[in-house]
N, C-alpha and C positions, 0 to 999 in steps of 0.2 A: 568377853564381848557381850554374852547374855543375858540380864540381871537375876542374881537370886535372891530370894529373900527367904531365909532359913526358919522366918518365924510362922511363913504361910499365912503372912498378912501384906498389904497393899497399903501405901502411902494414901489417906483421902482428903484426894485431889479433885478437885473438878475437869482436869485437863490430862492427856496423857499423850503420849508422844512415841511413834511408830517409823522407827527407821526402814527406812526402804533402799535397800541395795542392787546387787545385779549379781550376774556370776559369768562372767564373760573376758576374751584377751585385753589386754593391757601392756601390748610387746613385750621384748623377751625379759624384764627387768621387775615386774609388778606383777603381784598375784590375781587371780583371775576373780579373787575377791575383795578386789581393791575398794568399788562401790559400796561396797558393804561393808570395811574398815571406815571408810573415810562417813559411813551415816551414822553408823556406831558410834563412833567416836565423837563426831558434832553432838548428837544426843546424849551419850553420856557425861558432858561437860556441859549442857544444858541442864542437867536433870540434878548436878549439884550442884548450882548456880539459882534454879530456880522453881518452887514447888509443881512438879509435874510426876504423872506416873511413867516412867521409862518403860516400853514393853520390849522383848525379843525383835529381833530383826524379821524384813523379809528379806530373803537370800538370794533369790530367783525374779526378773523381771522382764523387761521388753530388750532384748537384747538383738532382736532379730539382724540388726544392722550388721553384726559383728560376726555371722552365721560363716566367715569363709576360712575361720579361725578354730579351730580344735581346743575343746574345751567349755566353749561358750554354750549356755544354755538356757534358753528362753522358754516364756509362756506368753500367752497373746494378753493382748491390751483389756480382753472383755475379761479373763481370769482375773486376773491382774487387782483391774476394777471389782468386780465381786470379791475379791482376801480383802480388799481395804472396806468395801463397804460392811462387810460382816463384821470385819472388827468391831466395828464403828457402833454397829447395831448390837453389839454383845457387850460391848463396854456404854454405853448407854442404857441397858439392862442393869447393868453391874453399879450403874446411880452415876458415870463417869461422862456426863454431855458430851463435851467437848475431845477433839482430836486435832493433833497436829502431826503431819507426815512429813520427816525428815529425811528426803529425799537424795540417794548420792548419784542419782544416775542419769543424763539429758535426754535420753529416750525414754524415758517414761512421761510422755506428753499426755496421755489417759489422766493423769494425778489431776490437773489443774481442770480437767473438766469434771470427774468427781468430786472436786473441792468447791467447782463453781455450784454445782446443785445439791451442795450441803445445808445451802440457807446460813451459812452465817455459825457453824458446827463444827468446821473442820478448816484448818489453815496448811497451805503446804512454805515448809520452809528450806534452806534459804531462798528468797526470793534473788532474782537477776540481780536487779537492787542490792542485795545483802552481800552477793558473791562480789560483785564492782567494787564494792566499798572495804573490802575485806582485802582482793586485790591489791586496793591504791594505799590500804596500811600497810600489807605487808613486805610491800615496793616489787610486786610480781610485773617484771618487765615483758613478759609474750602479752599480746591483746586477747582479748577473752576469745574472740572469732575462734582463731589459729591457734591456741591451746584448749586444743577440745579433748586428748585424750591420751594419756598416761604421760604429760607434757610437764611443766615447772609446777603448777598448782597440784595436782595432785603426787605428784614425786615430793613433791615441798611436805606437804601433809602427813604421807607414810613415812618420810624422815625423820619427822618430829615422833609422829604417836607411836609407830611400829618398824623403828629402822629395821630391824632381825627381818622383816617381811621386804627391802628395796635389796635385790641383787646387784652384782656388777655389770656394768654396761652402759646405763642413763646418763653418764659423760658422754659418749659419742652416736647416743642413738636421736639425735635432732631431726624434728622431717617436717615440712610446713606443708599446705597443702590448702590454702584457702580458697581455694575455687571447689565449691562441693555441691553444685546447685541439682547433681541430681543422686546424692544419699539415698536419700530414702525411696530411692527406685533399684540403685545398684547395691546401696549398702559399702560398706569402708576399701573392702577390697579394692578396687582402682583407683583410691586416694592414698594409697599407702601399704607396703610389702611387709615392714615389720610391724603394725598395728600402732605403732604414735603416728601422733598430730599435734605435733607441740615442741617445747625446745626443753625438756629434761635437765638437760644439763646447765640448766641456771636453775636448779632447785636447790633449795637448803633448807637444813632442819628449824633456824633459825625464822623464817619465812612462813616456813608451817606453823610452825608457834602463834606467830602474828595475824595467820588466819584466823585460825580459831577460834584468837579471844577476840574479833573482831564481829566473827559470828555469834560469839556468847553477846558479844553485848547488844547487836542486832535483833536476838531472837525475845527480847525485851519487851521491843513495840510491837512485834506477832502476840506476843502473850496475851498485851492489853488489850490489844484490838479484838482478840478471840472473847476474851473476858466481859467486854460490854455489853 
């Protein structure tokens, strides 16, 4: 999952690419570092697809929503924001401008406004857009709303890149729960006892596959756009 390069040299790239994951529940069937498979992974199938620096993951991020689950572990949104901006600033040192943050986590809403006052330096991907579209290739039947969280799309994903990581149980662990409008007051606990929100058990390996390279080929027009 963390690139090495045994020669103690670096690809030179103008652009480099900074997965951001989470470390938090995921019900009883997915590891608690699911977010961070699933940015991994996006980026490492970016990175030989398309001339970019691949860096180490972040592991840890805004997880606070998930705090009533054992094992979850967060930092606040302003740390958060300072590990991305230092990268940023050390690899820009390093002759590297440009940054793209491959994000696997929906609570890390801080990205998008670090990304807004980067000036045109920093892209966060995939974008709503990229995941939609990635969805409708790889025929994910739950709506994006209602598959927010260890649900078809990401059960899909860890079947394809790290089945040895999906336990048994995501056949029958289904829970919908679209009425959430007060989250980020309560956090996930009273929207759900085993921590999905999603329908698991229409996931396949096959499905993940199809995200993926669906993503690969989206993270394209991020490149260029960064590029101009």
């Amino acid at each position: 999952m963390i690139p090495l390069h045994t020669s103690g040299e670096e690809p030179d790239v103008p652009v480099a690419v900074l997965p951001v994951g989470s470390h938090e529940q995921h019900g009883p069937f997915l590891p608690l570092a699911t977010d961070t498979v699933i940015a991994c992974t996006i980026a490492e199938r970016i990175a030989r697809s398309y001339p970019v620096r691949l860096l180490p993951p972040v592991t840890i991020s805004c997880s606070q929503e998930h705090a009533d689950w054992p094992g979850t572990v967060s930092i606040s949104a302003a740390t958060l924001s300072a590990v991305v901006r230092d990268v940023a600033g050390s690899l820009r040192r390093a002759g590297v401008p440009k940054l793209v943050l491959v994000n696997g986590h929906g609570g890390n809403y801080v990205l998008g406004n670090v990304v807004q006052e980067a000036g045109g330096t920093m892209a966060l991907f995939p974008a709503l857009e990229d995941w939609d579209t990635a969805r409708d290739a790889a025929g994910i039947e739950t709506p994006a709303f209602s598959d927010m969280h260890a649900g078809e799309l990401e059960t899909s994903i860890l079947l394809h890149a790290r089945p040895e990581l999906v336990h048994e149980g995501y056949a029958g662990a289904d829970h919908l729960a679209d009425d959430r409008r007060h989250l980020l007051t309560v956090g996930m606990g009273p929207y759900t006892e085993s921590g999905v929100v999603g329908r698991p058990s229409l996931a396949s390996a096959g499905k993940g596959e199809d995200v993926l390279a669906s993503l690969v080929r989206a993270f394209g027009g991020c490149l260029a756009v960064l590029q101009q």
